[in-house]
N, C-alpha and C positions, 0 to 999 in steps of 0.2 A: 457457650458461644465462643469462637473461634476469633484471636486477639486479629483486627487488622492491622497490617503490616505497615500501611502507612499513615495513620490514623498518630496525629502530633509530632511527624514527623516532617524536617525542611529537607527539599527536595530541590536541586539541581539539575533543568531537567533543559537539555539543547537537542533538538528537534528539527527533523526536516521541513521546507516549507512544501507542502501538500496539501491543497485545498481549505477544512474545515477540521482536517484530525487532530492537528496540537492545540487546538480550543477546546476537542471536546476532551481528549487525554487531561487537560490541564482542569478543566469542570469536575469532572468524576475526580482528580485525586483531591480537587478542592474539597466537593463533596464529603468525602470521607475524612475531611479533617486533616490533611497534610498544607503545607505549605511552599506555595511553588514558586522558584525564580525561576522564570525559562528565557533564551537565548538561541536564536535561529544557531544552524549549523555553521551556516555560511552568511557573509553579506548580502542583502537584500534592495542592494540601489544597484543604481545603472552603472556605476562604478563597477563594479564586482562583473555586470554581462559585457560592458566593453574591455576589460579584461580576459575573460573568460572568451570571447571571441579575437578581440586582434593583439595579444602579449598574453597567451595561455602560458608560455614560459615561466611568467610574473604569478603565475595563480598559487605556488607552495608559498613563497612571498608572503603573498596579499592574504593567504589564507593564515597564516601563521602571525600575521596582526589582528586578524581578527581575536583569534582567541587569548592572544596577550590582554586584547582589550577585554575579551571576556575576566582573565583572573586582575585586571586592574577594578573591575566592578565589583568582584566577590571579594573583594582582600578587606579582611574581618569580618566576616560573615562567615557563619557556620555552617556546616549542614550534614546530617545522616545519612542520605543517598546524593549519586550521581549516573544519572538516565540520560543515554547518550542514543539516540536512534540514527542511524548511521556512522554520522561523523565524518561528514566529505574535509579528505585533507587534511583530516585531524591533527597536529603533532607531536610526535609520539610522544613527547614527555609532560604531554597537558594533565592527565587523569595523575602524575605524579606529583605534579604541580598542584593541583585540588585537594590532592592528597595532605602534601605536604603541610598544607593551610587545615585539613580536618583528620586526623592522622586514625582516627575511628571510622572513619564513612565504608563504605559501601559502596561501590562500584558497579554499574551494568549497564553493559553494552548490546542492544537488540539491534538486528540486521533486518531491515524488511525489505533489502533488494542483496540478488546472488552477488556470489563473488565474480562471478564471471563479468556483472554488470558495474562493480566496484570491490576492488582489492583491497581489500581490512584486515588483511593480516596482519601488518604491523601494530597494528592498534588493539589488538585481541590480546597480545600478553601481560599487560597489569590493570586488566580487569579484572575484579574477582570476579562477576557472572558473564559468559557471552548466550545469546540466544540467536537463533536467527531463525524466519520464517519458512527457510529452504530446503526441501526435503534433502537434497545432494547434499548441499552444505555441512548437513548437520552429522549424515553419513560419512563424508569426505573427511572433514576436520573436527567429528568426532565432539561436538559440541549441542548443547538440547534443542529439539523443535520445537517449536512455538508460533504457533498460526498466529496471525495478525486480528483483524475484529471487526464485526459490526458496530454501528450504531443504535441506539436503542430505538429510533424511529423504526426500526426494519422489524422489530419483534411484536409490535404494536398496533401496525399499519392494519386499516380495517378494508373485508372487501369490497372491490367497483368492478363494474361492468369492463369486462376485456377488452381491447381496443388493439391491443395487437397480440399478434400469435409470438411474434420474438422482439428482443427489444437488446441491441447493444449496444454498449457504450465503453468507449477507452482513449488512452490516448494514442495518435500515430506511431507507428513502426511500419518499414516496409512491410514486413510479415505480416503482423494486423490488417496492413491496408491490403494484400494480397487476398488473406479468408475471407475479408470482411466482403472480398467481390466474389468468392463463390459461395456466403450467404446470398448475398445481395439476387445471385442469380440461379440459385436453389430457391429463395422465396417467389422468384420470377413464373419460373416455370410450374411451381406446384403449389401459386395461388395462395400463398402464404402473404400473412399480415405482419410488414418490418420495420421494425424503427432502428435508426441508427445515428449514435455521435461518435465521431472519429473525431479529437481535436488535436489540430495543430497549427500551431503558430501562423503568420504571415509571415515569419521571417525564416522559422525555417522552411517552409513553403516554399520562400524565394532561392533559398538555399540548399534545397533539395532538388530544385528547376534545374537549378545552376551546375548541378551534376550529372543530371540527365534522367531524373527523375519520373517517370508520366502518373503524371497527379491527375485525376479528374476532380475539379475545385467542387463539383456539384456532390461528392461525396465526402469531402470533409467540412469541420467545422471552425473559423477564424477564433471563434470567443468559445468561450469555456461555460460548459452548462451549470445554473446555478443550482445548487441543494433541493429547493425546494420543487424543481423542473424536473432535477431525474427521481425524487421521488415517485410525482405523479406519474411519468414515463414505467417506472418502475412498476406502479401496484397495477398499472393498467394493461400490463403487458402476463402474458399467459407463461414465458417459457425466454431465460436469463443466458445470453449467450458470450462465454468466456473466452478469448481467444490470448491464450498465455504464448510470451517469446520462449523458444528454442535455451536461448541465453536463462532463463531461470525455472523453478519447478515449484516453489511454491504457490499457497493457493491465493489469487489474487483479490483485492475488497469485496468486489463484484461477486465473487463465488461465495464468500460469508455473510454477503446482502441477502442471496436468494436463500441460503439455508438458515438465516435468522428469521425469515418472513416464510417460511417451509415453501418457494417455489421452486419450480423446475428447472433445472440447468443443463444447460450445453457445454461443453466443455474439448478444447483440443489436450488438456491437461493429463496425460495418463497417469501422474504421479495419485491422483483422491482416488483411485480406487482402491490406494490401500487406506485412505484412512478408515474410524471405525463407523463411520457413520453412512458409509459409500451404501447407495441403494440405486442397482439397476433401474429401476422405476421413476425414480427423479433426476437422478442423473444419467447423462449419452456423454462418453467419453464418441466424439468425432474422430475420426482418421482423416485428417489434412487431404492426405491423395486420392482419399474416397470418398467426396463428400456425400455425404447420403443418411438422413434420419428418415425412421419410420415413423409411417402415419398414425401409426399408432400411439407413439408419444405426443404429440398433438393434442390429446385429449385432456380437456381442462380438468385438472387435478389439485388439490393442498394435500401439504405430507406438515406432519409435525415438525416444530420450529426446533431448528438445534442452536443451543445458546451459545455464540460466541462472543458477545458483548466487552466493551472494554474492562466492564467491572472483572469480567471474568480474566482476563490479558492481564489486566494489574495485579489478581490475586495471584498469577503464576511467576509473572517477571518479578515479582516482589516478596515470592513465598524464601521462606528461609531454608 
């Protein structure tokens, strides 16, 4: 049997805030017997958004106490890794600074947004592992790919009666909000069964008005759908529809939901058709300019679940 990698090992692990993921990240490696202090990326109070909105100036600033604050909390304390997922604003001499405090650890740094979406270059030279989820990226700067993960509910879930033929869900981007209306009006026309959550803020709502935005309110979402909601949306939904930004290429949650639970996907994504697991039959790579899937895809179908589960994300981010 094969040693795990972080099994009695303390882990320092600063994470994005994103929904439900640095619980479960932080579950499983407990699970396996590591030990985790985690530490948001960035600050997490209103401080930090009324910053971030009227004195962005102040943000390398404000971001650069944060993580003094971070090594004022770790100072004597030890630890074998350090799991950095993103790292907005990072500075650059932090991971040398943790270093310096654990002079044996272990460094790794995973990207699960492009560079185009956030510039981490800087931050990529004294880590000893980088990964990022981006197919470009990883071509570009030459560093390993590493898809991102389901959760284990997605591998599990048992079947219910369909309720809808497509089911999306993400959050705002113009782009997004553009597909998501000639879904919207592709399901119209050919009597297709849709569900959809677009979420975005009130405030940038208002802030997107404010630039001359045309929002129709009856298609997005104010509040944010809970776990347990887009589940059920999820298993009750025939066929997973992905609509990835221009700005990145890797593959998004949503795509490794539907192929952890073997449904079918839509995707404007042309990068998965190289991966290995690419099957014309579950997945429709869309052309944006064309929209048009055949009726034939339509057809209620399950394909074999391909595991991408966190256990599996940490045995590769972690592998030696």
């Amino acid at each position: 049997m094969l040693k795990d990698p972080v099994r009695g090992k303390r882990i320092l692990f600063i994470g994005v805030k994103f929904y439900h993921y640095n619980d479960e990240i932080i579950s499983k490696l407990k699970a396996r017997g590591a030990e985790v202090v985690f530490f948001y990326e960035r600050d997490i109070t209103l401080k930090h958004a009324f910053i971030d909105s009227f004195l962005p100036d102040q943000m390398d600033k404000w971001q650069a106490q944060h993580y003094n604050c971070i090594l004022t909390s770790i100072s004597g304390q030890t630890f074998d890794y350090l799991l950095v997922i993103r790292g907005y604003k990072m500075p650059i001499g932090f991971e040398s600074a943790v270093r310096s405090m654990n002079p044996n650890i272990r460094s790794i740094l995973y990207q699960w947004d492009s560079l185009n979406n956030w510039n981490y270059l800087d931050a990529m030279g004294s880590f000893d592992r980088v990964y990022t989820f981006d197919y470009k990226d990883a071509e570009d700067l030459n560093i390993k790919y590493i898809p991102t993960f389901h959760t284990d509910e997605f591998s599990v879930l048992k079947p219910v009666k369909i309720k809808y033929d497509l089911f999306f869900f993400g959050n705002y981007t113009l782009e997004r909000y553009q597909e998501m209306q000639k879904i919207i009006d592709f399901s119209v026309e050919n009597g297709y069964r849709l569900k959809t959550h677009l979420f975005l803020s009130f405030k940038r709502y208002l802030r997107e008005r404010i630039k001359g935005a045309k929002i129709d309110r009856k298609y997005v979402a104010f509040t944010r759908m809970n776990k347990y909601n887009y589940l059920q949306l999820f298993n009750e939904s025939n066929i997973i529809v992905d609509i990835t930004t221009e700005t990145q290429s890797g593959l998004a949650m949503r795509v490794l939901d539907a192929l952890g639970a073997g449904k079918k996907l839509i995707t404007n994504n042309k990068h998965i058709s190289a991966e290995p697991f690419y099957n014309p039959k579950q997945i429709y790579i869309v052309d944006p300019a064309n929209f048009e899937i055949p009726a034939s895809f339509f057809e209620e179908e399950t394909f074999d679940k391909i595991n991408y589960s966190i256990d599996t994300w940490i045995d590769r981010i972690f592998a030696d």
